[in-house]
C-alpha positions as CSV (number, residue, x, y, z in Angstrom):
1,X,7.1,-24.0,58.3
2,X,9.6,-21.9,60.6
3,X,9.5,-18.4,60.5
4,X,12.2,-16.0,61.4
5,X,10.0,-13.0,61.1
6,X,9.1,-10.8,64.3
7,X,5.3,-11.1,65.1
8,X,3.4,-7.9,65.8
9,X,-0.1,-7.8,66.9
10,X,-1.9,-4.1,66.0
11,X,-4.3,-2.8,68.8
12,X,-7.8,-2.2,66.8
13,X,-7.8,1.2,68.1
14,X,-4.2,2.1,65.7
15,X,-6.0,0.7,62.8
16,X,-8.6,3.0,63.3
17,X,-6.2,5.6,63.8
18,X,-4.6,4.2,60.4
19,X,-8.0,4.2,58.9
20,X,-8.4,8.0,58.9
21,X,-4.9,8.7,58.1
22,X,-2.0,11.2,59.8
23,X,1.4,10.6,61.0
24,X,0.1,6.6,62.3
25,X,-1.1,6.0,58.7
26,X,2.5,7.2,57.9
27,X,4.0,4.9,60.5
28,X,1.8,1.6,59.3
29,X,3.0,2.0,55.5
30,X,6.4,2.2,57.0
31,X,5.9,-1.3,58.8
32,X,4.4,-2.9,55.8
33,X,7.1,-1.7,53.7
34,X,9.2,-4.4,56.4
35,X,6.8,-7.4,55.9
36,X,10.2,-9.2,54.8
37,X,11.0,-9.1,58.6
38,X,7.7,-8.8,60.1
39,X,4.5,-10.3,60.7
40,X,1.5,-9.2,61.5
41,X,-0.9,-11.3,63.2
42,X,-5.1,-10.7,63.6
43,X,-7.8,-12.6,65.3
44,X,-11.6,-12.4,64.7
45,X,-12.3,-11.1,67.2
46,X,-10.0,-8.0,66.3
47,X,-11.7,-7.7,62.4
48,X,-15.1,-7.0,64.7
49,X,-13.9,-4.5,66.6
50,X,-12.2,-2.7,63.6
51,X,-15.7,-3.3,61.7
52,X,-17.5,-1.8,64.7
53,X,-16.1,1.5,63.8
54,X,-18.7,2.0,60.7
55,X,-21.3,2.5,63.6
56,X,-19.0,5.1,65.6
57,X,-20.1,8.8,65.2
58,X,-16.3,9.8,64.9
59,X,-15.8,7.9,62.1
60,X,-18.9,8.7,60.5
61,X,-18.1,11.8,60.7
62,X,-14.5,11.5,59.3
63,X,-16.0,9.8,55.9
64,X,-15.2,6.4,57.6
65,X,-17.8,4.0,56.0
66,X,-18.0,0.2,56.2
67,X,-16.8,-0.1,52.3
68,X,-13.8,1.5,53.4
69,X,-13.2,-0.6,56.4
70,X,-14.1,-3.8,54.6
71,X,-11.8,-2.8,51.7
72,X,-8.6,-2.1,54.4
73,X,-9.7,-4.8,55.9
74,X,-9.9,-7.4,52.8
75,X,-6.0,-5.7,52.0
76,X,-4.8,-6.1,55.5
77,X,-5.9,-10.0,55.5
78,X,-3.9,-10.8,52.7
79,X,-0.2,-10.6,54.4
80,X,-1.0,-10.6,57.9
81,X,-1.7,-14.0,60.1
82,X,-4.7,-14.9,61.4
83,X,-4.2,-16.6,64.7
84,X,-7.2,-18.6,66.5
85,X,-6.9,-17.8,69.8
86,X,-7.7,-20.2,72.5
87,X,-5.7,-18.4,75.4
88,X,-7.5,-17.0,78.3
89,X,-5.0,-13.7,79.2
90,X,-6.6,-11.8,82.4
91,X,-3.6,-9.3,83.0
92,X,-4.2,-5.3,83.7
93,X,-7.2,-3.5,84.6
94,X,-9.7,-3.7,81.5
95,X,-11.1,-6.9,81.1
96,X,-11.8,-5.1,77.6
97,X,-8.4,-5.9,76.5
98,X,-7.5,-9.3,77.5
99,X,-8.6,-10.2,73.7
100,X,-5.4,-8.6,72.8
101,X,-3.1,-10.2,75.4
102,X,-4.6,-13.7,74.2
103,X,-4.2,-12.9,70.9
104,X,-0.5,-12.0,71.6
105,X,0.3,-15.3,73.9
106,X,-1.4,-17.7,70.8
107,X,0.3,-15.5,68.2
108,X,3.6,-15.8,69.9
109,X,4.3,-11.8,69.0
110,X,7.0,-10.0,70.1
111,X,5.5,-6.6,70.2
112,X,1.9,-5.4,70.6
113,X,1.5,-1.8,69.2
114,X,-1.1,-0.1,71.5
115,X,-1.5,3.6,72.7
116,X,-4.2,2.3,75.4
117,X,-2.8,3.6,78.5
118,X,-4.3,0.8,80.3
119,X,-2.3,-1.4,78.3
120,X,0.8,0.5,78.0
121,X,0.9,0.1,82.1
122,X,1.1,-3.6,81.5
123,X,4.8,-3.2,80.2
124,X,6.0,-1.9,84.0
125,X,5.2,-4.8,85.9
126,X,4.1,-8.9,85.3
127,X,5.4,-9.5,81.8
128,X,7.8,-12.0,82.4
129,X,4.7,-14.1,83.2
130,X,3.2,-13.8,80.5
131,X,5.9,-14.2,77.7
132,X,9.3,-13.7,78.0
133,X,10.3,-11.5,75.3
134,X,7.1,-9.9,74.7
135,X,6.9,-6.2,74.5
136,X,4.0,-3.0,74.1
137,X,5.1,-0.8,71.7
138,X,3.3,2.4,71.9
């Protein structure tokens, strides 16, 4: 089944920021509220590195437990797409991220929403290479 709807891929590090609230909480209940035209996509691979949080001191320390990750995360899995990846992206300079830019190529998205600097470099050059209308969003 076609879908018309723009795919979006959420860096693991904004979920965490959505996790403990603010102005990008604010801004990812205003992209849900546009699931009509949107779609969000997820690997495994970026579940593990949201879960991995639960065992970060900052989160600790901001009440962030693994209930509370599990319960965003069990939410969060019921509209988005999970997308097995099977692309091998090696573009930028953290080999840390190419999860990301594999998960974007297999997921065909449009936009990746990221405020890793290393990532948000990746937009200036090389894109077209990689897919043509694909975008970081920061």
């Amino acid at each position: 089944m076609a879908t018309n709807k723009i795919r979006v891929v959420i860096d693991p590090n904004i979920i965490g920021s959505v996790l403990i609230g603010g102005l990008t909480r604010k801004r990812y209940l205003l992209l849900l509220a546009h699931l009509d035209q949107l779609e969000l996509c997820y690997s495994d691979k970026v579940l593990e590195e949201v879960r991995h949080f639960a065992e970060v001191d900052f989160f600790k320390k901001k009440n962030i437990t693994a209930a509370t990750i599990e319960n965003f995360l069990a939410t969060f899995q019921e509209y988005a797409l999970k997308v097995m990846v099977t692309s091998h992206v090696k573009l930028g300079r953290d080999k840390n991220d190419y999860f990301l830019l594999s998960l974007c190529r297999d997921a065909r998205a449009k936009y990746l929403t990221t405020g890793d600097p290393d990532l948000l470099l990746i937009r200036q050059y090389a894109m077209k290479n990689f897919c043509e209308t694909f975008s970081i969003a920061k």
